[in-house]
C-alpha positions in Angstrom: 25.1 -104.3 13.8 26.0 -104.0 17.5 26.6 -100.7 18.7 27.4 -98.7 22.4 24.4 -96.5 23.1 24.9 -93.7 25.4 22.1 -92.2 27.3 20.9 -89.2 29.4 20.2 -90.4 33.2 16.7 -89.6 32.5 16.4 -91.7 30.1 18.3 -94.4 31.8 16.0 -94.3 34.8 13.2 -94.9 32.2 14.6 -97.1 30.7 15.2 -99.1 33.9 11.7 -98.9 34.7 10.5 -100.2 31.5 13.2 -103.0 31.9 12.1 -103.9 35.3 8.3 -104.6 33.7 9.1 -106.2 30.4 11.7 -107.8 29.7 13.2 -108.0 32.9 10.3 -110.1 34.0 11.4 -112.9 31.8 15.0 -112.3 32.9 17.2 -114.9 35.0 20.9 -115.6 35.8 22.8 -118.3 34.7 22.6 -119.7 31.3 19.7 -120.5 28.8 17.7 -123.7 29.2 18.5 -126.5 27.3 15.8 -126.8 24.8 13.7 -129.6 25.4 14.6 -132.7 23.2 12.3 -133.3 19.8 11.5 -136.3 18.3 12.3 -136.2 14.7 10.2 -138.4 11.8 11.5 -139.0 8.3 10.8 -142.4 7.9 8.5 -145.5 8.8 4.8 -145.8 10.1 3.6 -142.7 11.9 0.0 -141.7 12.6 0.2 -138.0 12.8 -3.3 -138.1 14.5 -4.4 -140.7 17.0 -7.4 -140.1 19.0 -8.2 -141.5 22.0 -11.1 -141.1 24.9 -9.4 -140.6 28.5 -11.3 -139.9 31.2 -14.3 -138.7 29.2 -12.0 -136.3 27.4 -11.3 -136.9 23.4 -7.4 -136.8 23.3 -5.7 -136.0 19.7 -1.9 -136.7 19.5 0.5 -138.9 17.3 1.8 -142.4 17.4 4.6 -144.0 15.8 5.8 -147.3 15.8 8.8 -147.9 17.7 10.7 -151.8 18.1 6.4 -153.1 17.0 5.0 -151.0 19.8 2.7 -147.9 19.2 4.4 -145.0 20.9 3.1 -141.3 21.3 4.1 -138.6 20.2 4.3 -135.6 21.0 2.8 -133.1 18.5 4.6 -129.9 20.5 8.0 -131.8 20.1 7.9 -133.3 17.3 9.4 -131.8 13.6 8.5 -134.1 11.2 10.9 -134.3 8.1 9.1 -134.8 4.7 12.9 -135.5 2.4 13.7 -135.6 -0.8 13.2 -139.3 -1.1 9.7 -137.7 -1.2 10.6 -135.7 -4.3 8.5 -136.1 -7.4 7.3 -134.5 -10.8 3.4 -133.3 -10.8 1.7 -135.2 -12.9 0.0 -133.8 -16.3 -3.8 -135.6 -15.5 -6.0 -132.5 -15.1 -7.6 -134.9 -12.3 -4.3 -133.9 -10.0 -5.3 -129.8 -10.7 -6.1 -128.9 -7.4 -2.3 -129.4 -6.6 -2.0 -126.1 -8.4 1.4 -126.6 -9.8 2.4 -127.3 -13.4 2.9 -130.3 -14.8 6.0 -131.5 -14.0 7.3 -129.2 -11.2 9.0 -131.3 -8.4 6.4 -131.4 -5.3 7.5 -133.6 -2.2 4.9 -136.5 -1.5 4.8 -138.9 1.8 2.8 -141.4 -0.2 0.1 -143.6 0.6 1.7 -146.9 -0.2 4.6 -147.8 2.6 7.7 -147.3 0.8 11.6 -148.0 2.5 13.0 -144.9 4.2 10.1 -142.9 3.4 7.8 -141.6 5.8 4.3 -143.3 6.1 1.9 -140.8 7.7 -2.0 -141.8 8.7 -4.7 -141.4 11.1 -6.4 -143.7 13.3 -9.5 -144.3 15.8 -8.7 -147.4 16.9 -8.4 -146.7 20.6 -12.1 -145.3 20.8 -14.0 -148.2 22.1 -17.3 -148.8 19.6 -20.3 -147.3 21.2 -19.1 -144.5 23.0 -19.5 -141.8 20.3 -22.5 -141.2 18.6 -22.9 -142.5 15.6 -19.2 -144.1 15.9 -17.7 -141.2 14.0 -14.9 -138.5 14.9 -14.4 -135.5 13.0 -10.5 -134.2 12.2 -10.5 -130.8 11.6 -7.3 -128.8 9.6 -7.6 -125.4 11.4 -4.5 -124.0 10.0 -1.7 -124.6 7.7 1.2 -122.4 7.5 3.9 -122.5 4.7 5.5 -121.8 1.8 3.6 -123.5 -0.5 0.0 -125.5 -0.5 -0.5 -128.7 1.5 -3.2 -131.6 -0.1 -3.8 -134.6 1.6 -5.7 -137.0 -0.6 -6.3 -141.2 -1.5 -5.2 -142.1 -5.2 -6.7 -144.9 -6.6 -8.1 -146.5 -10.1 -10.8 -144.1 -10.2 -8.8 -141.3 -9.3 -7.9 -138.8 -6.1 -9.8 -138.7 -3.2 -9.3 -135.2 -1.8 -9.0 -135.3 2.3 -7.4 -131.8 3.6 -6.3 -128.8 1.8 -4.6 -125.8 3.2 -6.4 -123.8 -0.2 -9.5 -124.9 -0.2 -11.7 -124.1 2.5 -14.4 -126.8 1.5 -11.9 -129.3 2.8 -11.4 -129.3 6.3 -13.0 -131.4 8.3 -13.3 -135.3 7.5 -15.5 -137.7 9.3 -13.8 -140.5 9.9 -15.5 -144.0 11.5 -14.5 -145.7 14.9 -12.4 -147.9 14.8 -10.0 -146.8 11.3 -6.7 -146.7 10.6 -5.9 -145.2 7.2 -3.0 -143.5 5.0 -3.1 -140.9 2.4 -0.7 -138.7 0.0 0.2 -135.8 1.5 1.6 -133.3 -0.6 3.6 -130.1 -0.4 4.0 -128.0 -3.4 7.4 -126.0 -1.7 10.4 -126.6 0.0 10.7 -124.9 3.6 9.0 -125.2 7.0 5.2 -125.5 7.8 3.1 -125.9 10.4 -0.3 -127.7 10.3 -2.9 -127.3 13.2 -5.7 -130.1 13.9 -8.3 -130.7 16.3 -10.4 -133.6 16.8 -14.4 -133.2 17.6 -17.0 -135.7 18.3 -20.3 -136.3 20.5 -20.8 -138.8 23.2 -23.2 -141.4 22.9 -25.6 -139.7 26.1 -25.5 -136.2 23.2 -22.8 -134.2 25.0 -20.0 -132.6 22.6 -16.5 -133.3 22.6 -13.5 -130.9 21.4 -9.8 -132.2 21.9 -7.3 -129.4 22.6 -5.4 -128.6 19.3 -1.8 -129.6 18.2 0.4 -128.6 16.0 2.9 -130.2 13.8 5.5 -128.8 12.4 6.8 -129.8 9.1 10.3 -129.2 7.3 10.4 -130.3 3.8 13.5 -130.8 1.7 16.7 -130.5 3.5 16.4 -130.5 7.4 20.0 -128.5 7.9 18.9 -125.6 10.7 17.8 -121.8 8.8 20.3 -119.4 9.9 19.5 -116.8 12.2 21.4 -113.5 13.1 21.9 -112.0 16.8 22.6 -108.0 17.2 23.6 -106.7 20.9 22.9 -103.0 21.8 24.7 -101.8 25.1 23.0 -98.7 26.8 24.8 -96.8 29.4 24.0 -95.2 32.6 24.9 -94.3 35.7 24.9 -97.7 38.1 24.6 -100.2 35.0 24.3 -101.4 31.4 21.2 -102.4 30.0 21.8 -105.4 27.2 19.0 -105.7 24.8 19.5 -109.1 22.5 17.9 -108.8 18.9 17.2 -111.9 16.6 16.1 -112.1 13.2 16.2 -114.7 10.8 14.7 -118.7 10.8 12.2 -120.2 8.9 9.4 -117.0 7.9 6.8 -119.8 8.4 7.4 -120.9 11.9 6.1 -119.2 14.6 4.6 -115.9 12.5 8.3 -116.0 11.3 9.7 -114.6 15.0 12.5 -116.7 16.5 11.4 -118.3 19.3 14.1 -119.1 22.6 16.2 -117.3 24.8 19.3 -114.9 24.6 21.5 -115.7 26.9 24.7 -112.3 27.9 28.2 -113.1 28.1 30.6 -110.9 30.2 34.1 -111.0 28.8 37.5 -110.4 31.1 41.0 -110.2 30.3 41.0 -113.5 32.7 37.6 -115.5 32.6 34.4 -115.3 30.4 31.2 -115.4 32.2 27.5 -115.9 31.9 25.6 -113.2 33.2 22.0 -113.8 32.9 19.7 -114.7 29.9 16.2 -113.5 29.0 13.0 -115.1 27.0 12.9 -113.8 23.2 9.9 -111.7 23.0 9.0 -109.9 19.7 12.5 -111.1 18.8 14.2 -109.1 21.2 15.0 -109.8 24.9 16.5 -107.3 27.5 18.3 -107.5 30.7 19.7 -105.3 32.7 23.2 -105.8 34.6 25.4 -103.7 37.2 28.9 -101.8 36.3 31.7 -104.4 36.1 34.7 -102.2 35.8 36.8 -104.6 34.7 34.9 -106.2 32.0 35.9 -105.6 28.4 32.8 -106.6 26.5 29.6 -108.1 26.3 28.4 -111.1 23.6 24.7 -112.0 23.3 24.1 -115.8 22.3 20.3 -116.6 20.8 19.9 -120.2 21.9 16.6 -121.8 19.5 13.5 -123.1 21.3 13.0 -125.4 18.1 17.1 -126.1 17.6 16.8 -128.6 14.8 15.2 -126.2 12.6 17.0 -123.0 14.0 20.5 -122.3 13.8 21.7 -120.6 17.5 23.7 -117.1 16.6 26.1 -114.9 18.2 26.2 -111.4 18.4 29.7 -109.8 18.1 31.4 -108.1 21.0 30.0 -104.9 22.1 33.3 -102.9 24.0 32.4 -102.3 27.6 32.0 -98.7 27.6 34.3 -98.2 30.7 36.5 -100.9 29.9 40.2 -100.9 30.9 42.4 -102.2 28.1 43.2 -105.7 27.6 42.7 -108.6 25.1 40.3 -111.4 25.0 39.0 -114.2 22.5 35.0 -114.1 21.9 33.0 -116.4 20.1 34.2 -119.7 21.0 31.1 -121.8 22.0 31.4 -124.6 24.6 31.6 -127.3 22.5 32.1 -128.6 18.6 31.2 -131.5 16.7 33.5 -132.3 13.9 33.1 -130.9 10.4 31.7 -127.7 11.8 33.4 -124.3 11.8 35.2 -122.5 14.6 34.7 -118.7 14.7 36.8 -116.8 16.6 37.1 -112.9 17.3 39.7 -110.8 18.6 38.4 -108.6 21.4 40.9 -105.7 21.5 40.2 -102.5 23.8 41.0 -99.7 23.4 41.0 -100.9 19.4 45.0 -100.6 18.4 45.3 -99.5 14.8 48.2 -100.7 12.9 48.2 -103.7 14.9 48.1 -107.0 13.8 46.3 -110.2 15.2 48.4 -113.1 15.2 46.1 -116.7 15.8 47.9 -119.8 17.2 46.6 -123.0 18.8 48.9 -125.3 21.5 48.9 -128.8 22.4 51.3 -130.7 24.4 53.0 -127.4 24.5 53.6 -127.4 20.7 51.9 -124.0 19.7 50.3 -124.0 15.7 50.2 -120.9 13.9 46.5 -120.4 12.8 46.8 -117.1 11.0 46.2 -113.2 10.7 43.2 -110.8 11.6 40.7 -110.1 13.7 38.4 -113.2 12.9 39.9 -116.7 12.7 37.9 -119.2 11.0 38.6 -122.9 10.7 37.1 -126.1 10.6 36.2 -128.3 13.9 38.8 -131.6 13.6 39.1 -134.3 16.5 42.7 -133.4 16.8 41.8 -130.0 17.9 40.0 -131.1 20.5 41.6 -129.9 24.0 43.7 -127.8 22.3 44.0 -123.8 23.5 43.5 -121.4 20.9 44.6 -117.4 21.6 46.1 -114.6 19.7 49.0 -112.1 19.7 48.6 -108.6 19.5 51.8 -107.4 17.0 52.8 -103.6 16.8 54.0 -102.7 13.2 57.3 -103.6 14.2 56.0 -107.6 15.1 56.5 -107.3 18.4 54.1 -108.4 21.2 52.5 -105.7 22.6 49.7 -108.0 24.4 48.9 -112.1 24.5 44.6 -112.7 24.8 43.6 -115.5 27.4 43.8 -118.8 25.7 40.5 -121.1 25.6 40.1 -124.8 25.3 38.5 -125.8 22.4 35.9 -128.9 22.7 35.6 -130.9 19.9 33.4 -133.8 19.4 32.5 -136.8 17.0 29.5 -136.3 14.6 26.6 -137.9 15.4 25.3 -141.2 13.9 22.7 -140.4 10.7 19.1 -142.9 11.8 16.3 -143.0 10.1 14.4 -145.1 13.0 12.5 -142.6 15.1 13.4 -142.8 19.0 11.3 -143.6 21.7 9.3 -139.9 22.8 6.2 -141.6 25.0 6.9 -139.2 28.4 6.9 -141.4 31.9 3.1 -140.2 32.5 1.6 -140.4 29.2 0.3 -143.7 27.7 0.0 -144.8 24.5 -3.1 -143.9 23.1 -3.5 -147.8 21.5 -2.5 -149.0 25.2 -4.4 -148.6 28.6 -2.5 -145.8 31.0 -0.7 -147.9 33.5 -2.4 -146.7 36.1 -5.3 -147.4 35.0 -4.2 -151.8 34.5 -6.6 -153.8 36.0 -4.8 -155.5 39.3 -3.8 -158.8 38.7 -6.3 -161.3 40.3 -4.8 -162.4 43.7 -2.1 -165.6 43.1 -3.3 -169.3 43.8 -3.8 -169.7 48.1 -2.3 -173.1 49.9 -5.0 -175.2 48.1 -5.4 -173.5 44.7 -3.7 -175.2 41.7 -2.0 -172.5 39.2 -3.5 -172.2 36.1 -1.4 -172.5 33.0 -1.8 -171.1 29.3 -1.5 -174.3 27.4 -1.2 -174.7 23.6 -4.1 -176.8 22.0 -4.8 -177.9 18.6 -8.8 -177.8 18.0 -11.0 -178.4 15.0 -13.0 -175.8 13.5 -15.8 -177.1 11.9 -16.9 -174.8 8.9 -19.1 -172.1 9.5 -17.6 -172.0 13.5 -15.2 -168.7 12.3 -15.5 -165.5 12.1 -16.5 -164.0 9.3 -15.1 -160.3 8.8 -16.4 -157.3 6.8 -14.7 -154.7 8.5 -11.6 -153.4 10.3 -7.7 -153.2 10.3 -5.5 -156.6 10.3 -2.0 -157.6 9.4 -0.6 -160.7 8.8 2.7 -161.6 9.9 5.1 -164.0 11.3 5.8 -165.2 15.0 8.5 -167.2 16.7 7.1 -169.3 18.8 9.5 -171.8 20.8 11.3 -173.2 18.4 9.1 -172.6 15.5 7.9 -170.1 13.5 4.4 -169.7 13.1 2.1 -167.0 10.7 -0.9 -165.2 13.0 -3.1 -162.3 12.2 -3.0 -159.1 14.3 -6.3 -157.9 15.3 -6.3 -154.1 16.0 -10.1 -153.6 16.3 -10.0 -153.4 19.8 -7.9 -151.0 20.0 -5.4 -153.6 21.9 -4.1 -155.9 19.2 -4.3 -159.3 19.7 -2.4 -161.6 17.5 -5.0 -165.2 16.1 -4.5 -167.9 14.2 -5.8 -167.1 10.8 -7.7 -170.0 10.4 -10.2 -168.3 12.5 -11.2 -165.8 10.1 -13.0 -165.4 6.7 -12.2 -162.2 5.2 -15.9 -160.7 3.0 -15.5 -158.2 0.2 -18.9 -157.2 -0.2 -20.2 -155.0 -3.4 -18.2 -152.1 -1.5 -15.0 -153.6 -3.0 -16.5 -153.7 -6.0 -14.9 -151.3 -9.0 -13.9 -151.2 -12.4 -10.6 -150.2 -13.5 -10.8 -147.2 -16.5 -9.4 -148.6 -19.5 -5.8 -147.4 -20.0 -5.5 -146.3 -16.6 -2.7 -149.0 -16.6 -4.6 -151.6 -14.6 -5.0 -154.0 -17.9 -3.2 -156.6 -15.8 -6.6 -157.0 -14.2 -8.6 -157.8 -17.3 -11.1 -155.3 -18.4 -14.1 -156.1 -15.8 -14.9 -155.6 -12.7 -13.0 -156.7 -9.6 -12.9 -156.7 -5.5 -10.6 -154.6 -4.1 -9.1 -154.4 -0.5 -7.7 -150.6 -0.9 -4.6 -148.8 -0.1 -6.2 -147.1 2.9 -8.8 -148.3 5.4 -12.8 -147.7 4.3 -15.9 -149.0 6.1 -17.5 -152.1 5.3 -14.2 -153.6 3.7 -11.5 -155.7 6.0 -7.6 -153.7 5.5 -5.7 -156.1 5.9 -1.8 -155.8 5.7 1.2 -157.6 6.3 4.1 -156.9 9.0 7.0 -158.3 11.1 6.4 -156.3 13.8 5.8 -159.0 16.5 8.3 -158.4 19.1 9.6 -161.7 18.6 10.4 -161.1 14.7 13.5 -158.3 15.8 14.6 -160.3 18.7 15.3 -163.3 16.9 15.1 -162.8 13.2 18.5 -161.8 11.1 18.4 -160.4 7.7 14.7 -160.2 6.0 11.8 -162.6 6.2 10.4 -163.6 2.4 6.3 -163.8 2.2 6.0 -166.4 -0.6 1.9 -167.0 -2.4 2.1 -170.8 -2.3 -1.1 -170.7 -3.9 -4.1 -169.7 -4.9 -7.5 -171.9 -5.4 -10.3 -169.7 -6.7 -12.7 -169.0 -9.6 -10.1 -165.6 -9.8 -7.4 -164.3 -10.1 -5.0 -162.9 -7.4 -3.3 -159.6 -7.3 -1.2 -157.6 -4.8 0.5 -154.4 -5.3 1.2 -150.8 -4.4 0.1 -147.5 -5.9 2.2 -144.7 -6.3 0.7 -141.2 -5.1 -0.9 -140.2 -8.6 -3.0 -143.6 -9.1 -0.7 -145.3 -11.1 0.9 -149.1 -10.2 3.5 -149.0 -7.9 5.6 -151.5 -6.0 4.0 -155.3 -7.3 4.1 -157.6 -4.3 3.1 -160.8 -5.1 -0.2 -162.3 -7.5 -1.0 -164.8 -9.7 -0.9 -162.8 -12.7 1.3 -162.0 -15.4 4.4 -160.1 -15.1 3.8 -159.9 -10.4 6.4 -162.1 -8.4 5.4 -165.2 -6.3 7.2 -163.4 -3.1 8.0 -160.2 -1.7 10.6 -159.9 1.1 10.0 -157.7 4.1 12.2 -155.7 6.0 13.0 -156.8 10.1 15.9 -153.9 11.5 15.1 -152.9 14.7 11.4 -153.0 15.1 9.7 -154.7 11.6 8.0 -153.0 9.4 4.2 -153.0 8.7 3.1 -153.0 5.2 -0.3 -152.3 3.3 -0.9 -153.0 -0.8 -3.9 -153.6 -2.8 -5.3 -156.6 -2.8 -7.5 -157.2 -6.2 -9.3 -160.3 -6.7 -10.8 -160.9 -10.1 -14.1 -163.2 -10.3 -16.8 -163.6 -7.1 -16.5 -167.2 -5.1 -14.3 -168.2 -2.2 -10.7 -168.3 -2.3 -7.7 -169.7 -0.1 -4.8 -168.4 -0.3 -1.5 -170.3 0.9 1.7 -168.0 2.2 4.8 -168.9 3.3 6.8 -166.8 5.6 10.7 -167.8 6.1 13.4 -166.5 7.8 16.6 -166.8 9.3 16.8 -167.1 13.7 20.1 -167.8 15.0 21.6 -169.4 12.1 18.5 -171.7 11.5 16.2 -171.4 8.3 12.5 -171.1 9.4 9.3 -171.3 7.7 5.8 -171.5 8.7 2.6 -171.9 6.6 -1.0 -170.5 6.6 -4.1 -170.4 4.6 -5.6 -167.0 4.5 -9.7 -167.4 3.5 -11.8 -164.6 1.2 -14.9 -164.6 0.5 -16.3 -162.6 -2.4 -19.8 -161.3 -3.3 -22.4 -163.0 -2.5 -23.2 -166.5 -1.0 -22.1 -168.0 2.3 -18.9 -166.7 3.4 -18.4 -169.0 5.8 -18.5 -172.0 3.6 -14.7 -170.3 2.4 -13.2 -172.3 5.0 -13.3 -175.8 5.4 -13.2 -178.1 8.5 -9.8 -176.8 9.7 -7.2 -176.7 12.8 -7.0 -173.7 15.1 -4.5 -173.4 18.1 -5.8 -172.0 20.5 -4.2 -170.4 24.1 -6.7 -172.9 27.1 -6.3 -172.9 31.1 -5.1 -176.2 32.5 -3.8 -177.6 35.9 -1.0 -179.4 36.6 -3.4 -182.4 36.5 -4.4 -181.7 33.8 -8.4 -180.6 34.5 -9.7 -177.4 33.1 -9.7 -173.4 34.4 -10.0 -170.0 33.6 -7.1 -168.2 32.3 -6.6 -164.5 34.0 -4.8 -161.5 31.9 -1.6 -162.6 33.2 -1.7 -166.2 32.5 -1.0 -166.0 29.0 2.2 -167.7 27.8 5.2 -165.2 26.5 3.8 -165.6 22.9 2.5 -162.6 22.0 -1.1 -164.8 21.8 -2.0 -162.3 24.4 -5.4 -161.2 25.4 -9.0 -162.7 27.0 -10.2 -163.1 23.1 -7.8 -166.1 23.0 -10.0 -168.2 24.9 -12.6 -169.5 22.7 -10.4 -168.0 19.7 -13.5 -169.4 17.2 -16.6 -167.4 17.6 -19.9 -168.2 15.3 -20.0 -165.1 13.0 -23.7 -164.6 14.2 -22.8 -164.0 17.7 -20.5 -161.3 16.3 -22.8 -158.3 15.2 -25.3 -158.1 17.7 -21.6 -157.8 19.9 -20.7 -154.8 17.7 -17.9 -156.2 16.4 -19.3 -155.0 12.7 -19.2 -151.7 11.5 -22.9 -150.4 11.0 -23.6 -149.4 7.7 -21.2 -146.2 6.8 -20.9 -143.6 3.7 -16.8 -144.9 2.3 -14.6 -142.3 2.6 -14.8 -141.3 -0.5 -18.0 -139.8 0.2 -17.6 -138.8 3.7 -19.4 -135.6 4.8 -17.1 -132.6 5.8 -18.1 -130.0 8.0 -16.8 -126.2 7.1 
């Protein structure tokens, strides 16, 4: 509760002292700061931890994917927000015990599968180039998790959880993860409320010295996202020469920050005639002091807490404290600068010296037509677009209802509510880079333009041959599949991220091997009978060593600058000794979405979402018997009121034998140099035609699969994730 504190001059002066060394320090005039802007996630592809190696320093932030482009994040500003789209029952199998929870009580899950206006959280290693880490691996270490209840990150599949992270158990901190990887999991939290989860990244170079990236910390609101309420006291001390203001806050989430408010009160001065800003201090310890000079004229004092983290924290406001030499007079407190509709208005009547028996009469005037609003000594009412520019005041009415004094009218400011997005903005700062994309700085200049007698070298489109065996045969890595407009046309082209810059091939380039390390057995009754009852080849949910993760996406630029509505991914066919599968799993094992497959009771076509910046997609991909397979997709779509479709051939191999014998004698387009006579030349970075076929690797796009590994471009033999060592 506010209250006027009057002091001995002794104590003043000491209490001056103490002001001019503690609080005081942080003190300045003028108004607060404006908190720094946050980047809010509560839906679509987010890696909450991306590492990268910059300047021989192991960097850990996040990365989202904004209009197709990787884009970091900020962990420091960033509030991530798990909703209740998340919300689900806890499932009865004892394998899901470690949740601690009982069956059936509603726990919020960002799942592992990609689901519509959910978010999709992961990690990823995919800008460390291979080699420069021993042994290719980085460790990701939990270091603390804050919260109201427990937080598990863990893989569901057929053969049950995969545990990752927990915030109980400390076995379960630190896991090993392989260069390059990009991989999703469940995360689960067993409690509504805020939390805050700490991670650092940790690896050794390959010449044996160690590496340890600075920490972040994300915080994490679950459930509703509407700011925790917080509650600002004033205290007025008096002395001779000045007041000393000391602001106290209390309240906001009790799992954010140790559960102290974190920003700046900021002290108002109130006059019969004008309302001022006197100063505002740093919140320490939830309190901040500052000390002002007499004002004789000034009839109170308001503190204002303004929120370091203001989407989570509701700003406060202290009522009036009475000058304790003010002259009388009336004044409206509590007013803040500005509104947005379908909040309230809280207004107070200042009144000194207080008049009992008095009554407070509230109006508002527009165009000179003045609005009663009501009685007493607070006026509440809700924030509407016509009150905005209106004046609102009050009457001071002796018993009798006459007017004994008027307050100072104030404007009110009222503005429209913002537009609800899911999409998550743009947060990469002018001198950061994206950890999937070189610094700009740090761009290779452009090889010097063509002199007087050197003929330009042009990208040019060329159809070529492959003859089977000439592709690349891949065990390992992160791809997605997706359409591209190029031209007129619409073509289908795989996006190769293990380079950490993606480049986007033809697919007839590749064979995609499932060793024995996709091999598994579905339980029986686990709800997989679709399968059959033996074993089959899985490409998983999340990425693993020594299996290819390929996924699908329409996250070319080109796809939301030219595509309306949805594009349709249609299985033209399957030719195989197996059977084809595609699907989801929901974050306790069981089937989820079914994409597309060739058997019973799973669709021929899946449609996938454009919007602003296309969406990016990963399912299970089961495949029933050993033996090559191609697999025939359609992609079609709509581009400025023309129907477009373009069709591939994606290749698997499975088990043993000759992978490369998947793929027949078959046509690749490649990206080659040519003159304007037509003779051959080398193509520079910035040669390449605008169509998204960017990057060196497209020049001699079909490599023999035995030039590939002594290159590195194969993982090394690596534990799966499943049994990757953790470090306490």
């Amino acid at each position: 509760m506010a209250r006027v504190v009057r002091t001995a001059t002794a104590l003043l002066a000491a209490v001056s002292v103490l002001g001019a060394t503690s609080g005081a320090a942080a003190a300045a005039g003028g108004p607060a700061p404006v908190p720094p802007q946050r980047q809010s996630l509560a839906a679509g592809h987010a890696d909450l931890l991306s590492v990268s190696l910059e300047a021989g320093s192991l960097v850990l932030a996040g990365q989202s994917d904004v209009d197709g482009t990787p884009t970091r994040l900020d962990p420091a500003r960033t509030t991530v927000h798990v909703t209740d789209a998340a919300l689900r029952p806890a499932p009865a199998s004892t394998d899901y015990g470690f949740l601690g929870v009982p069956a059936g009580a509603p726990i919020h899950v960002v799942p592992q599968a990609f689901r519509p206006g959910v978010l999709w959280a992961g990690w990823n290693t995919e800008s460390v180039p291979r080699g420069a880490l021993a042994g290719d691996v980085v460790d990701l270490a939990l270091r603390d998790a804050r919260g109201p209840g427990q937080v598990e990150v863990y893989l569901a599949g057929v053969d049950g959880p995969d545990r990752v992270w927990s915030s109980r158990d400390p076995a379960l901190r630190t896991l090993r993860v392989a260069v390059p990887t990009h991989a999703h999991a469940n995360w689960a939290f067993t409690a509504p409320g805020v939390y805050e989860l700490e991670f650092a990244a940790s690896a050794t170079t390959a010449s044996g010295a160690p590496l340890v990236s600075a920490p972040v910390r994300y915080v994490v609101a679950v459930g509703g996202p509407t700011p925790a309420p917080t509650t600002t006291a004033l205290d007025v001390e008096e002395g001779p020469g000045g007041l000393r203001l000391t602001g106290r806050v209390s309240g906001g989430p009790a799992h954010l920050h140790g559960g102290v408010p974190t920003g700046w009160v900021e002290f108002h001065r109130h006059h019969v005639d004008r309302d001022e800003v006197v100063g505002h201090v740093a919140v320490d310890d939830g309190a901040g002091a500052l000390a002002v000079p007499d004002e004789p004229d000034a009839l109170a004092y308001t503190a204002r807490f303004v929120p370091a983290v203001h989407d989570l924290v509701a700003a406060s406001e202290s009522p009036a404290v009475a000058n304790p030499r003010a002259p009388p007079g009336a004044a409206v407190t509590g007013v803040r600068d500005r509104y947005t509709a379908g909040e309230t208005i809280t207004a107070t009547a200042l009144v000194v010296p207080e008049r009992p028996g008095h009554t407070t009469a509230w109006w508002t005037r527009e165009g000179g037509v003045t609005t009663p609003r009501g009685a007493g000594g607070v006026l509440t009412t809700p924030a509407t677009a016509e009150l905005d520019g209106a004046e609102l005041g009050f009457d001071l009415l002796d018993a009798g209802g006459g007017t004994v004094a008027s307050a100072r009218a104030v404007t009110l400011r009222v503005g429209p509510a913002p537009t609800t997005t899911t999409a998550p903005p743009a947060a990469t700062s002018p001198t950061t880079a994206s950890p999937t994309t070189a610094p700009a700085q740090t761009t290779p200049a452009p090889a010097p333009g063509p002199g007087p007698t050197t003929e330009a070298c042009v990208a040019t489109e060329v159809t070529r041959t492959a003859e089977p065996g000439e592709v690349e045969v891949v065990t390992d890595g992160h791809f997605d599949y997706g359409p591209v407009v190029e031209g007129d046309a619409l073509t289908a082209r795989v996006k190769d991220d293990r380079q950490g810059s993606p480049e986007w091939r033809d697919p007839g380039g590749y064979v995609f091997h499932l060793t024995d390390a996709a091999r598994t057995t579905p339980p029986a009754g686990s709800g997989y009978d679709f399968l059959g009852g033996g074993p089959v080849w899985t490409i998983p949910l999340t990425q693993r060593p020594g299996i290819p993760w390929i996924g699908w996406n329409t996250q070319h630029p080109s796809i939301p600058e030219s595509i309306t509505g949805d594009v349709t991914m249609t299985l033209e066919g399957v030719e195989g000794p197996g059977r084809l599968a595609v699907y989801g799993q929901d974050p306790f094992g069981g089937v989820g979405d079914r994409y597309f497959g060739t058997v019973e009771g799973f669709p021929r076509s899946t449609a996938v979402p454009v919007g602003r910046s296309g969406v990016h997609v990963h399912g299970v991909w089961a495949f029933t018997a050993p033996g090559s397979y191609a697999v025939t997709f359609a992609f079609s779509g709509t581009a400025n009121g023309r129907a477009l479709t373009a069709k591939s051939t994606l290749a698997f191999h499975i088990g043993a034998g000759d992978p490369a014998a998947a793929r027949p004698k078959t046509q690749v387009v490649e990206q080659v140099g040519r003159t304007a006579n037509g003779q051959g030349c080398a193509l520079g970075p910035r040669d390449l035609a605008s169509t998204g076929l960017g990057g060196e690797l497209l020049v001699g796009l079909v490599v023999a699969a035995a030039l590939l590994i002594p290159l590195g471009f194969l993982l090394t033999s690596l534990a799966t994730l499943s049994a990757a060592r953790r470090r306490p």
